[in-house]
LODOSE-490610 format. One record per residue: residue number from 1; residue in one letter; x, y, z of N, C-alpha, C, CB in turn. Coordinates in steps of 0.2 Angstrom, whole numbers. Glycine has a CB too. Layout:
# LODOSE-490610
<NUM,A,<X,Y,Z>,<X,Y,Z>,<X,Y,Z>,<X,Y,Z>>
...
This chain:
# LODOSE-490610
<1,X,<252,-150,-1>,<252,-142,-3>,<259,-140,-1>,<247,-139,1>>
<2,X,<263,-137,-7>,<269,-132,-5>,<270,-127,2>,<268,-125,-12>>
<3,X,<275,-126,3>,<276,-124,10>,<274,-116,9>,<284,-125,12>>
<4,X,<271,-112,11>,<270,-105,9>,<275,-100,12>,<261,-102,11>>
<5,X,<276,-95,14>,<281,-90,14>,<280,-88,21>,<281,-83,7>>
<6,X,<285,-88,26>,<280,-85,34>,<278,-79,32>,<284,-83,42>>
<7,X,<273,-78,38>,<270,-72,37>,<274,-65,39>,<264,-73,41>>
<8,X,<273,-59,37>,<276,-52,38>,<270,-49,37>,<283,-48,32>>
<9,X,<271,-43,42>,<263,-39,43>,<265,-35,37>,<262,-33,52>>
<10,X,<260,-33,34>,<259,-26,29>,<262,-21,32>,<250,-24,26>>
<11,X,<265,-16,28>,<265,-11,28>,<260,-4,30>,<266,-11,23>>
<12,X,<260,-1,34>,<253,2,33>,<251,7,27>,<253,6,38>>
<13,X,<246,7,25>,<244,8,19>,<241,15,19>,<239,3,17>>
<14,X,<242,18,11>,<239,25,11>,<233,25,6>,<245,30,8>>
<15,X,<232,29,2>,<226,30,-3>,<232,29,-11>,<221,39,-2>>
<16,X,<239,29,-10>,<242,29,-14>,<245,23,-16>,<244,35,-14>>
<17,X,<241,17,-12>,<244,10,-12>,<242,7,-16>,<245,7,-7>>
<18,X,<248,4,-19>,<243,-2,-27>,<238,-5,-23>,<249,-9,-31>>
<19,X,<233,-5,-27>,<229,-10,-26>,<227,-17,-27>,<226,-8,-27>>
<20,X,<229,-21,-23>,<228,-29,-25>,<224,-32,-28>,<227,-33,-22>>
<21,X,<222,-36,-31>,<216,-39,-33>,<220,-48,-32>,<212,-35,-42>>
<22,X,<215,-50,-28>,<215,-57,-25>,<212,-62,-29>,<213,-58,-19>>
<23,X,<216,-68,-35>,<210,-69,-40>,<211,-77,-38>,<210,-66,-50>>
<24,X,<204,-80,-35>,<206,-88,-34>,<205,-91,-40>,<201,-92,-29>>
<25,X,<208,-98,-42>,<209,-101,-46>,<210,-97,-53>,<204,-105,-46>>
<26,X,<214,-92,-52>,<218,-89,-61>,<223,-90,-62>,<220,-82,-62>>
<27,X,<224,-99,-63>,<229,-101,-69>,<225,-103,-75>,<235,-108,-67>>
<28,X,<219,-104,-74>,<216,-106,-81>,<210,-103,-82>,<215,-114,-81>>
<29,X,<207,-102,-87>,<200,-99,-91>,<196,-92,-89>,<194,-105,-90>>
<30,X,<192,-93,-86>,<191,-85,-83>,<194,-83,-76>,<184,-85,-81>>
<31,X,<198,-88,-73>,<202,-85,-69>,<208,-80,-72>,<205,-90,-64>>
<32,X,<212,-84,-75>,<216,-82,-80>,<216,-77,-81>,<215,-84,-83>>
<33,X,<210,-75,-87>,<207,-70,-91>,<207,-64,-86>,<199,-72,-93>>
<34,X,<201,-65,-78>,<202,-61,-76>,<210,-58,-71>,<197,-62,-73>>
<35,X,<213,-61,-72>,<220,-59,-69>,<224,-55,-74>,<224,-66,-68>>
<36,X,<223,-56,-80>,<227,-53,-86>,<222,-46,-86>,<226,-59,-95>>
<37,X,<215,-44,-87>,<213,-39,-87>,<213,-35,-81>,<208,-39,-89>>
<38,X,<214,-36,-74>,<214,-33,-69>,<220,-27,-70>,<215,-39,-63>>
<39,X,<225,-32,-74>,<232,-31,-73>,<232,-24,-78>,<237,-38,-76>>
<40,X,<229,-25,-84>,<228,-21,-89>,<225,-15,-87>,<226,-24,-94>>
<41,X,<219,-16,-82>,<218,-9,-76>,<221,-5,-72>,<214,-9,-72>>
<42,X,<227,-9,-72>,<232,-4,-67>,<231,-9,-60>,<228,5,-66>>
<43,X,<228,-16,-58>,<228,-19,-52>,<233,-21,-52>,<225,-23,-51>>
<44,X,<239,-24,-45>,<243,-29,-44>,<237,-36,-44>,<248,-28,-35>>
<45,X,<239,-41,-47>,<237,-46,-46>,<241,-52,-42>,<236,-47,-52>>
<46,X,<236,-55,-38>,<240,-60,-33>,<235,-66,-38>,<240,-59,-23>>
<47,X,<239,-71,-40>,<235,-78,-44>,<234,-83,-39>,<240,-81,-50>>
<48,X,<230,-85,-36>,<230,-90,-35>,<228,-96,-38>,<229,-90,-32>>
<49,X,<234,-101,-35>,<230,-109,-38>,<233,-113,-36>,<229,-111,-45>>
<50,X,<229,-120,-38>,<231,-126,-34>,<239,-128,-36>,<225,-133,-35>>
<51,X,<241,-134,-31>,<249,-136,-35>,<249,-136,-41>,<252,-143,-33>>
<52,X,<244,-140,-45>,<245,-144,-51>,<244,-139,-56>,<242,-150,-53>>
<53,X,<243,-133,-54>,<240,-129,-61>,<247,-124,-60>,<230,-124,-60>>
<54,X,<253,-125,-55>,<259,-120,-55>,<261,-116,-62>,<267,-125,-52>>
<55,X,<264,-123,-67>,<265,-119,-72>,<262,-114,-75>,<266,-122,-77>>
<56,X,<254,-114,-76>,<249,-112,-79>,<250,-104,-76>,<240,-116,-78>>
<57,X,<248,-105,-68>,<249,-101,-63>,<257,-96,-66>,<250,-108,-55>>
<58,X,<261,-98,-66>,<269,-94,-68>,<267,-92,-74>,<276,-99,-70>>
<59,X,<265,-94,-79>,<264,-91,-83>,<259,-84,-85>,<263,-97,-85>>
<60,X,<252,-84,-83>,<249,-80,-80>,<253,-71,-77>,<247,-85,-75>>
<61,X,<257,-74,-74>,<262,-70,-70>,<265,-69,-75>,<267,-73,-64>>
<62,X,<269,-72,-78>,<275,-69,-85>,<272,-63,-87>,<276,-74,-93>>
<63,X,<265,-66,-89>,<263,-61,-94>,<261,-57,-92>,<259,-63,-99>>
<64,X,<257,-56,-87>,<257,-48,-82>,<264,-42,-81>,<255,-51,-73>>
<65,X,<268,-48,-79>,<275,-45,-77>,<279,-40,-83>,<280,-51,-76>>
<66,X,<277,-47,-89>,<281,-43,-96>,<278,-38,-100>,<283,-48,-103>>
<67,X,<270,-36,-95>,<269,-32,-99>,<269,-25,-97>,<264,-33,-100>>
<68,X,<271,-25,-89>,<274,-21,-86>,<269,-18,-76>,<274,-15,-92>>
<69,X,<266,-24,-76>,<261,-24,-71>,<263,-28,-66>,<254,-27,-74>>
<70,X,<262,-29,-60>,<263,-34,-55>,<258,-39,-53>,<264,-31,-49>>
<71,X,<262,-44,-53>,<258,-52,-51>,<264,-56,-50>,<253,-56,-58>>
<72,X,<261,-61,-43>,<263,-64,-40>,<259,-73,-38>,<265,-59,-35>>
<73,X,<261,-77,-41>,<257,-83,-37>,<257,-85,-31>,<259,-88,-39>>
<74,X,<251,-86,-28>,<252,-91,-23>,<246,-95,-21>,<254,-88,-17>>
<75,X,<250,-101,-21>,<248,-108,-20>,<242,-110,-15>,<254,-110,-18>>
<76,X,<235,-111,-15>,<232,-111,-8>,<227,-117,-12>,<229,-104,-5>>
<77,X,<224,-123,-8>,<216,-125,-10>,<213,-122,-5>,<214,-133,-10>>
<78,X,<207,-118,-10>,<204,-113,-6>,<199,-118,-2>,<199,-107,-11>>
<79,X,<198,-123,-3>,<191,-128,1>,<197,-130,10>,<189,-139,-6>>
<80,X,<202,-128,10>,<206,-131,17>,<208,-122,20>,<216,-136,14>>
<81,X,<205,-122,25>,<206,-115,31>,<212,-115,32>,<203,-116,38>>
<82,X,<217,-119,33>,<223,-117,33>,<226,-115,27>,<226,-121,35>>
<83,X,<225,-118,22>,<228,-113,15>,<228,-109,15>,<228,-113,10>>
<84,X,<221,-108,17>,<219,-99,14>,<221,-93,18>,<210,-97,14>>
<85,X,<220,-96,27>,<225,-91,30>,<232,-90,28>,<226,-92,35>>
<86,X,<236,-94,25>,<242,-96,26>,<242,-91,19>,<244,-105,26>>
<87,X,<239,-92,15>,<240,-86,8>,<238,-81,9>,<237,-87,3>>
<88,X,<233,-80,12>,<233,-72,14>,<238,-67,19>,<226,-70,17>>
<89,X,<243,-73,25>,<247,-70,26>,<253,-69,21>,<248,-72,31>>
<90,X,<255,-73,16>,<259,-74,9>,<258,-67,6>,<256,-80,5>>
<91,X,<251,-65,5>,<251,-60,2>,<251,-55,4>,<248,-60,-2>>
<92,X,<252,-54,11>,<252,-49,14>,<261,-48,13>,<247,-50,21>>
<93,X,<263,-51,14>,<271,-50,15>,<273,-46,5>,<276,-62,18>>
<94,X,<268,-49,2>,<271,-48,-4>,<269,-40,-6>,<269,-53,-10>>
<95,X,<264,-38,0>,<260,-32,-2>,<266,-27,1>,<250,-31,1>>
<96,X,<267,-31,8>,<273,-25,10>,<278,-22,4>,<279,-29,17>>
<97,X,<281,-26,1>,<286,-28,-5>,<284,-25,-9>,<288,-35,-7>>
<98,X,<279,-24,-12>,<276,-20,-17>,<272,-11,-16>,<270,-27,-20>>
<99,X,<272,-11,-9>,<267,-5,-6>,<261,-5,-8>,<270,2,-9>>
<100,X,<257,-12,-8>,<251,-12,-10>,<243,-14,-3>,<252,-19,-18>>
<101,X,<242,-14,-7>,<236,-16,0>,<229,-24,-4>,<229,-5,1>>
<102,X,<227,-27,-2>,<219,-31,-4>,<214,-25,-4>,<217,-38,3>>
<103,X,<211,-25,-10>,<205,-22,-12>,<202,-24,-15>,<204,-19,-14>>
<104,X,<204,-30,-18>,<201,-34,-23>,<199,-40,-23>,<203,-33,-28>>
<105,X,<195,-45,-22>,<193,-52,-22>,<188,-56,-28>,<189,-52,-16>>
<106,X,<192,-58,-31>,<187,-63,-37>,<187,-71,-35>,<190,-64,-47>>
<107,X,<181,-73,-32>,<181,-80,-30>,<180,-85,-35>,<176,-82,-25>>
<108,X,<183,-86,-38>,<183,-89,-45>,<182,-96,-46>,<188,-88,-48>>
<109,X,<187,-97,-39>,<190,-104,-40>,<183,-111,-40>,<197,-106,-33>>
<110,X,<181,-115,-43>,<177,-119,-42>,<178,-126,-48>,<171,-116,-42>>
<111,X,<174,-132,-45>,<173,-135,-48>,<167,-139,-52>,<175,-136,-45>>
<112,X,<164,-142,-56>,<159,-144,-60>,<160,-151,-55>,<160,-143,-69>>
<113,X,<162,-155,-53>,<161,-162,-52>,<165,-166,-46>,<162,-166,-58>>
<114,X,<163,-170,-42>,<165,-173,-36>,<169,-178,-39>,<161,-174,-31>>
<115,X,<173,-185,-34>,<176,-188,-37>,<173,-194,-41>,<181,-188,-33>>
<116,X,<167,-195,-40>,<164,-199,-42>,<160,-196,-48>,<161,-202,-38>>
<117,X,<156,-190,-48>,<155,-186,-56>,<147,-188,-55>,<161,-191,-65>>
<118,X,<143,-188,-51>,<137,-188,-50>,<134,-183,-54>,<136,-187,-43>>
<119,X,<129,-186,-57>,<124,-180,-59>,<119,-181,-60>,<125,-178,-63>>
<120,X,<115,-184,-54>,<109,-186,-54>,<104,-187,-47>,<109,-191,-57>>
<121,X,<100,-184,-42>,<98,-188,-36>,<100,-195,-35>,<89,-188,-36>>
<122,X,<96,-199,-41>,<98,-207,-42>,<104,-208,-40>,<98,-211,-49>>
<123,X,<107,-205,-39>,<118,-207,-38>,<121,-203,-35>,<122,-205,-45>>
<124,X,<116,-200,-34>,<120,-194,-27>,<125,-195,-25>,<117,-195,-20>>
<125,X,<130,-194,-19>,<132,-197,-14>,<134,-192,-10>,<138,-200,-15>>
<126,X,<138,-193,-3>,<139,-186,1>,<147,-184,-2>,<139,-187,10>>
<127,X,<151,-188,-5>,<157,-188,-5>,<157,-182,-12>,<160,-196,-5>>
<128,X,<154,-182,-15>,<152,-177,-22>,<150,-172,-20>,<147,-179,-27>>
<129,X,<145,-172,-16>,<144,-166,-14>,<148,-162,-8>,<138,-166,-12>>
<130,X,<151,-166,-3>,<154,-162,0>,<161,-159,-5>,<156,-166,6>>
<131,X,<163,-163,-9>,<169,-161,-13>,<168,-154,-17>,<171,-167,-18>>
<132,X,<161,-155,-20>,<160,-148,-24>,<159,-143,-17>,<153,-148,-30>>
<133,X,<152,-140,-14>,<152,-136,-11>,<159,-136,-5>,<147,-136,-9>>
<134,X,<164,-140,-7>,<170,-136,-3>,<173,-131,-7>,<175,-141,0>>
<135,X,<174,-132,-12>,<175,-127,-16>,<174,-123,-18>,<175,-128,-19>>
<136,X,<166,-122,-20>,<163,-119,-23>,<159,-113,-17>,<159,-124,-27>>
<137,X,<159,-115,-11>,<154,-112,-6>,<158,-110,-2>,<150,-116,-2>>
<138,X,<162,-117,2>,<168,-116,11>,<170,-108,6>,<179,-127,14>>
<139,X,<177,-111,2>,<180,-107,-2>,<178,-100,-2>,<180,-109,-9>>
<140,X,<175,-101,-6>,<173,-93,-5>,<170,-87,1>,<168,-92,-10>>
<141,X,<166,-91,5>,<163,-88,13>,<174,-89,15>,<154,-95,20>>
<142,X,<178,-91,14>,<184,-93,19>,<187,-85,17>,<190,-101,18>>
<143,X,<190,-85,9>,<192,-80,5>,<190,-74,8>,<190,-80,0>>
<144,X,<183,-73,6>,<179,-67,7>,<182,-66,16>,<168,-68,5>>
<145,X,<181,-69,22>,<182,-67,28>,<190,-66,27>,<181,-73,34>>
<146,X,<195,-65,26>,<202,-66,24>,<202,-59,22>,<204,-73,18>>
<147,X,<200,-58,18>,<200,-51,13>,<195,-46,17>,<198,-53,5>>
<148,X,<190,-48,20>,<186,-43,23>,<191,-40,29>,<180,-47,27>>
<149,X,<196,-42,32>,<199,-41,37>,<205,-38,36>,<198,-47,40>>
<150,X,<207,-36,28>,<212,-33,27>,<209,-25,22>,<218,-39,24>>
<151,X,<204,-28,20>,<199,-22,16>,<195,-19,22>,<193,-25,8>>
<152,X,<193,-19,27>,<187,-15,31>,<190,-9,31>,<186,-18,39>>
<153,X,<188,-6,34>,<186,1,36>,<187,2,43>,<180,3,35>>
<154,X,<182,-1,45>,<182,-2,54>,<185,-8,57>,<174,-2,58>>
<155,X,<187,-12,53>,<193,-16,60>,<197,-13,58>,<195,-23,61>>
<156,X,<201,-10,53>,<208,-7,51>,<207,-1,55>,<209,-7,43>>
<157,X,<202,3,55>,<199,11,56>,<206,15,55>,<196,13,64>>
<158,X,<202,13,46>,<207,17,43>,<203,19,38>,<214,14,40>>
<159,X,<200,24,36>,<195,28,31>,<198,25,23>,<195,37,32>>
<160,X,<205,25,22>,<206,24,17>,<206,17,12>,<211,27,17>>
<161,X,<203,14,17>,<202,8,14>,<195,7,10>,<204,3,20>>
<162,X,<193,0,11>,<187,-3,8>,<191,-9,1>,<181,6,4>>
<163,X,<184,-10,-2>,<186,-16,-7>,<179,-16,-12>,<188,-24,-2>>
<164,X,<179,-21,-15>,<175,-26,-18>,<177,-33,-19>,<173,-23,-23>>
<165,X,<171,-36,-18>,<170,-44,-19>,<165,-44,-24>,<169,-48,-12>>
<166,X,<170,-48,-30>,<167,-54,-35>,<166,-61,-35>,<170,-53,-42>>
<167,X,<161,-63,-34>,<158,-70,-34>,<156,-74,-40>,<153,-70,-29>>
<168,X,<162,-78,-41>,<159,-83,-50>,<154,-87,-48>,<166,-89,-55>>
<169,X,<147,-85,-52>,<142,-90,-50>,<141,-93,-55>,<137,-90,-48>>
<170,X,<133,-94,-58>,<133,-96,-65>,<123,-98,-64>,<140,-104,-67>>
<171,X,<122,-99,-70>,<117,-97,-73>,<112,-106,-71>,<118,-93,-82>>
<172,X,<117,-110,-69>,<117,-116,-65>,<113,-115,-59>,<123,-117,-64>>
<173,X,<113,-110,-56>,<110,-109,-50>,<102,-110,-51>,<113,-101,-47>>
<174,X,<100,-107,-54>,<93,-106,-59>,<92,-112,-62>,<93,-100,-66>>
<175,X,<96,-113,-67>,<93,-120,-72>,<94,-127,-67>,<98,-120,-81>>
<176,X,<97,-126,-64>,<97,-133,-60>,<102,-139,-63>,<91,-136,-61>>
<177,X,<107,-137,-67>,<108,-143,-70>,<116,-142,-71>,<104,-144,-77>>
<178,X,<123,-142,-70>,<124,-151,-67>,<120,-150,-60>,<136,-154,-65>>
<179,X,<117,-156,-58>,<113,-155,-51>,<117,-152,-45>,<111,-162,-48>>
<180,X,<122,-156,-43>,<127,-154,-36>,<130,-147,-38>,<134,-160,-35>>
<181,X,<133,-146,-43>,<138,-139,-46>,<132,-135,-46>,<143,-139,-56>>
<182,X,<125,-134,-50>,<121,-129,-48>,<119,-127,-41>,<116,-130,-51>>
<183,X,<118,-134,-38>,<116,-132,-29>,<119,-128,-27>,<117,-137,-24>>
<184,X,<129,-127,-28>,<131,-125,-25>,<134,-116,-26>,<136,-130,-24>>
<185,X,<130,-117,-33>,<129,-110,-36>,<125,-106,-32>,<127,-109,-43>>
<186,X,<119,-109,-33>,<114,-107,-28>,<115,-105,-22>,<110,-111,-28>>
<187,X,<119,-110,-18>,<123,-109,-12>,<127,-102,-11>,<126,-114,-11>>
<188,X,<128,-101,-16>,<135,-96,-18>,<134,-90,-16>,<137,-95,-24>>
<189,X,<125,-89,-20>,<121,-84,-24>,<116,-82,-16>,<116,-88,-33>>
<190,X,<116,-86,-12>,<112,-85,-6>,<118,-81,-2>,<109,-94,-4>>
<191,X,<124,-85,0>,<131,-79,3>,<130,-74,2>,<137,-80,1>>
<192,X,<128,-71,-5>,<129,-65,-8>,<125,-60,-3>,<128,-65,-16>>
<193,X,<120,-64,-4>,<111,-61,-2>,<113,-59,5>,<104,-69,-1>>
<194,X,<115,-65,8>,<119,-62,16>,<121,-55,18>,<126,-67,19>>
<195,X,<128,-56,13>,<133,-53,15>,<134,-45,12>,<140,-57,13>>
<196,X,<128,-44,9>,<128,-40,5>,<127,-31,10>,<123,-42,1>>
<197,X,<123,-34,16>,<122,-29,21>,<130,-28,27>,<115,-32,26>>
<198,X,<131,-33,28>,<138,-33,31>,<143,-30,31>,<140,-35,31>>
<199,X,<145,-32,24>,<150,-32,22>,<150,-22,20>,<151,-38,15>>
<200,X,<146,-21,16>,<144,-12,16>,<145,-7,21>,<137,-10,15>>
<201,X,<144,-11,28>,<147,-8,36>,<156,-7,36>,<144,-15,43>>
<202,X,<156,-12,31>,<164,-12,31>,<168,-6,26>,<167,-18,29>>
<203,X,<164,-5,20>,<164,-3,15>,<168,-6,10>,<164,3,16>>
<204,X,<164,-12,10>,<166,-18,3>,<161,-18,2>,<169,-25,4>>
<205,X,<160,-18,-5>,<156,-21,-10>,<155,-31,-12>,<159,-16,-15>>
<206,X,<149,-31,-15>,<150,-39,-14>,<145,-41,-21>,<148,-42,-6>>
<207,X,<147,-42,-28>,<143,-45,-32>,<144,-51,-37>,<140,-41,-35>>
<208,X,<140,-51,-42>,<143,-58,-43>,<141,-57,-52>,<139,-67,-38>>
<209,X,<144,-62,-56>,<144,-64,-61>,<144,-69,-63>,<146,-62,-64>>
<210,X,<136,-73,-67>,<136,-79,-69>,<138,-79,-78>,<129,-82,-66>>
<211,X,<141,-84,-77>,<142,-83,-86>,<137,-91,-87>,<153,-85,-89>>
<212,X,<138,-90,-94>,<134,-95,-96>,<139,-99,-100>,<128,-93,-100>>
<213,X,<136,-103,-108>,<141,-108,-109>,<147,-104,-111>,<139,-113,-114>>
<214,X,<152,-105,-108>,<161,-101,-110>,<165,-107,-112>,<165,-97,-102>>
<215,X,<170,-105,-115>,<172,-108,-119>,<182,-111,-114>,<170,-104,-127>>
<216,X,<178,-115,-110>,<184,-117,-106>,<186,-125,-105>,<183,-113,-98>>
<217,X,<189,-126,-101>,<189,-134,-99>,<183,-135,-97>,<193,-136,-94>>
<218,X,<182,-133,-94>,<173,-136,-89>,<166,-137,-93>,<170,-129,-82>>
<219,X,<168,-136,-103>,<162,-138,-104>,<166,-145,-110>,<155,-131,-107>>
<220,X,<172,-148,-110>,<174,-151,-113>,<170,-157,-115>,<179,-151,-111>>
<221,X,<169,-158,-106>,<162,-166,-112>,<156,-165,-115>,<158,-174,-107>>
<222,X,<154,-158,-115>,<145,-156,-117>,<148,-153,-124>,<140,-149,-110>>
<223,X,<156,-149,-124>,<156,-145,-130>,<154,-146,-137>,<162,-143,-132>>
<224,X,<155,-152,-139>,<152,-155,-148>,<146,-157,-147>,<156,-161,-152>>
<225,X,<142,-158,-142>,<136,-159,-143>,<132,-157,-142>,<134,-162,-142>>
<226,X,<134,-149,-138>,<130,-144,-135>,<125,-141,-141>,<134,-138,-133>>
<227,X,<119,-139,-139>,<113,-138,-144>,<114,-129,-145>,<103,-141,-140>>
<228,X,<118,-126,-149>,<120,-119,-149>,<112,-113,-151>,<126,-118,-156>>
<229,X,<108,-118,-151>,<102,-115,-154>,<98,-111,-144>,<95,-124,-159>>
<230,X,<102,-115,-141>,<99,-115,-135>,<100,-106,-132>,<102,-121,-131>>
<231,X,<106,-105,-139>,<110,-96,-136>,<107,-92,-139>,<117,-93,-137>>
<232,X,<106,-87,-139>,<102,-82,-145>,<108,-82,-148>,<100,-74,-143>>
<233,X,<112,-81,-145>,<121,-76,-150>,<125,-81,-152>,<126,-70,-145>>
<234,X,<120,-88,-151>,<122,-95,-156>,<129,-96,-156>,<122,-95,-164>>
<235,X,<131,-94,-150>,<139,-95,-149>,<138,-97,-143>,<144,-90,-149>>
<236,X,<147,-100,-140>,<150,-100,-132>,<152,-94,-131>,<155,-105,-130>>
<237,X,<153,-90,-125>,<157,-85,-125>,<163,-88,-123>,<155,-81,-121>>
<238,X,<168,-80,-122>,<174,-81,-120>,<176,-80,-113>,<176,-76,-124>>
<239,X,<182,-83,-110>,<182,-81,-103>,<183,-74,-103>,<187,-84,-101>>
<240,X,<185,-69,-108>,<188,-61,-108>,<180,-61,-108>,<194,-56,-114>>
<241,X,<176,-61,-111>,<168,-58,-111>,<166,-58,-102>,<162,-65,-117>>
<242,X,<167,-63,-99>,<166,-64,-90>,<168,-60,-89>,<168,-69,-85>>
<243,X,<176,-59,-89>,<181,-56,-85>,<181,-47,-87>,<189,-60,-86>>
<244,X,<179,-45,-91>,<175,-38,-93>,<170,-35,-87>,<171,-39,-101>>
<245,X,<167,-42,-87>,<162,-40,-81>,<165,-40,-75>,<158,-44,-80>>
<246,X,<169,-45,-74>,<171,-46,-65>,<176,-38,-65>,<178,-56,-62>>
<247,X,<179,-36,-71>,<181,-29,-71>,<177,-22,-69>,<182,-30,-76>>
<248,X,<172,-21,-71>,<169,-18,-71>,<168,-17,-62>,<165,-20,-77>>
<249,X,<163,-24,-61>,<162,-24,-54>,<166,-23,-49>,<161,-28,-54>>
<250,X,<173,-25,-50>,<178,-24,-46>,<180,-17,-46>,<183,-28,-47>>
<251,X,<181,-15,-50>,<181,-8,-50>,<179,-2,-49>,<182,-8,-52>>
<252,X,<181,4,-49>,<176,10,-47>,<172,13,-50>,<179,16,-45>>
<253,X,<172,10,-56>,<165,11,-61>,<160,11,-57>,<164,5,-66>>
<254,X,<159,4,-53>,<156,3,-50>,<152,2,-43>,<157,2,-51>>
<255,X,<155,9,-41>,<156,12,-35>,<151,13,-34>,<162,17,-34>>
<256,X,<143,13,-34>,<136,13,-32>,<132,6,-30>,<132,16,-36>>
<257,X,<136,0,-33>,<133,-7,-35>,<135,-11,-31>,<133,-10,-42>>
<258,X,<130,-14,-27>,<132,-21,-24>,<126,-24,-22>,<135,-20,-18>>
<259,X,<127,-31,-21>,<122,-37,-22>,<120,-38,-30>,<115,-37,-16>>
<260,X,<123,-35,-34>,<121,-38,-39>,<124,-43,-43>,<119,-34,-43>>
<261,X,<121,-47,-49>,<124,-53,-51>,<122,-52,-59>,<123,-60,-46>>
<262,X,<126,-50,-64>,<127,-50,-72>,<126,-57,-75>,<134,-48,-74>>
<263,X,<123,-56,-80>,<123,-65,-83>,<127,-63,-87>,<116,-70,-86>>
<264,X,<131,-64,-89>,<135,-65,-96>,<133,-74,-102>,<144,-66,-91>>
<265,X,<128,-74,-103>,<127,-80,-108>,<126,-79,-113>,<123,-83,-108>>
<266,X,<125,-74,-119>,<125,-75,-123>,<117,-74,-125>,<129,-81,-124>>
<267,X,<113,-71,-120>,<105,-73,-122>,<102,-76,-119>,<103,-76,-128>>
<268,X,<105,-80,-116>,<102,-88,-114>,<99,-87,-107>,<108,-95,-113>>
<269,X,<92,-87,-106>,<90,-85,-99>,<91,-90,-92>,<83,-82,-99>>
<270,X,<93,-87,-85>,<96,-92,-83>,<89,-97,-78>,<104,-89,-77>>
<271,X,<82,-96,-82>,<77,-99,-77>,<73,-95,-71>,<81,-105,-74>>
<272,X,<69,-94,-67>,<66,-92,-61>,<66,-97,-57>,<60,-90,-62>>
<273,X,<65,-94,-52>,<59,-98,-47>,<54,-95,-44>,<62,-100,-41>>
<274,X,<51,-90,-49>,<44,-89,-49>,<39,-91,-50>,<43,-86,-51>>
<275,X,<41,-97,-52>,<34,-103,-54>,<29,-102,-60>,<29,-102,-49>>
């Protein structure tokens, strides 16, 4: 992992400070997406992402920048406690520099498959599963504590704060299927359940959106053989079709809602466990 920037305490903040929005994994598909529409709301966007997605990651940035908005990369695997501190003090130094503040969290960053690509009980392993729920789960509970602690209310006790947290789940959580990547949706979708009373003490908000099939890297080996009949609206969606939502939610539109979670599929329902 890249060396991150020391840390510098924020600025103290007013009601007339840009507001951040912290997006994990936005160098590619719906992170992306949501990085480019945050921007187009008037957010600073901070991008994160891993080393190997840097260029994707710059790029991202260009196009925020040239369009006349603020965004900045930084580098963190959200599954390692030390990066994620290490980035939130990074962006804290960049919020001084910009007069902005964290109000905004999209946990985005995840994965569909461990290093062996298990997708079945029969084949289990622990090395797959630990690999995804580090990602998909550590990640996001690490984020969310990180950002809780610069959006509160009462540890800052400062009225003019607060926030919201978006959580990318997916309609995986319900249907069960890739096995390990839904479990840890599920896992995800259970956090939310937690934190939803907590976090409101602080006056963050905390919901989530599950998209269904989108049209990104992560459905590259299912894409040509996917059964489209399965969608009402006989299509994949778009990563801007998610990120409309993770918009909505992050924003003050939304300023009555929390613990909820949007399906974005296309029709496609995501299953019960009502029996």
């Amino acid at each position: 992992m890249a060396a991150l920037n020391p840390h510098v305490a924020a600025s103290s903040t007013t009601e007339s400070s840009k507001k951040i929005a912290v997006v994990t994994g936005g160098a590619k598909g719906i992170g992306a997406a949501c990085c480019r529409l945050l921007a187009r709301d008037g957010w600073a966007v901070a991008v994160n992402h891993r080393t190997g997605s840097k260029a994707a990651a710059d790029a991202v940035v260009k196009s925020i920048v040239d369009a006349g908005g603020d965004a900045a990369a930084f580098p963190a695997d959200v599954s390692v406690e030390h990066d994620v501190v290490a980035m939130f003090d990074s962006i804290d130094t960049w919020a001084s520099q910009i007069d902005g503040r964290v109000a905004g969290l999209v946990n985005n960053a995840g994965v569909l498959n461990g290093p062996n690509k298990c997708k079945s009980i029969e084949h289990a392993n622990v090395e797959d599963l630990n690999a995804i729920f580090a990602v998909n789960v550590v990640g996001p509970m690490l984020c969310t504590r990180e950002a809780l602690s610069r959006m509160s209310k009462t540890i800052n006790d400062d009225s003019t704060r607060g926030g919201s947290v978006v959580n990318i789940s997916s309609g995986s959580a319900v249907i069960g299927r890739p096995l390990l990547y839904a479990m840890s949706k599920g896992a995800l979708n259970s956090f939310q359940a937690g934190a939803v009373d907590e976090l409101a003490a602080h006056g963050v908000r905390v919901n989530a959106v599950s998209p269904g099939m989108t049209d990104t890297s992560l459905i590259d080996d299912i894409r040509n053989n996917f059964d489209l009949t399965k969608i009402p609206l006989g299509r994949f969606g778009t990563p801007e079709e998610s990120a409309e939502a993770v918009c909505f939610l992050l924003g003050e539109k939304a300023s009555y809602v929390s613990g909820a979670n949007i399906r974005v599929g296309g029709g496609r329902p995501p299953g019960t466990f009502l029996g």
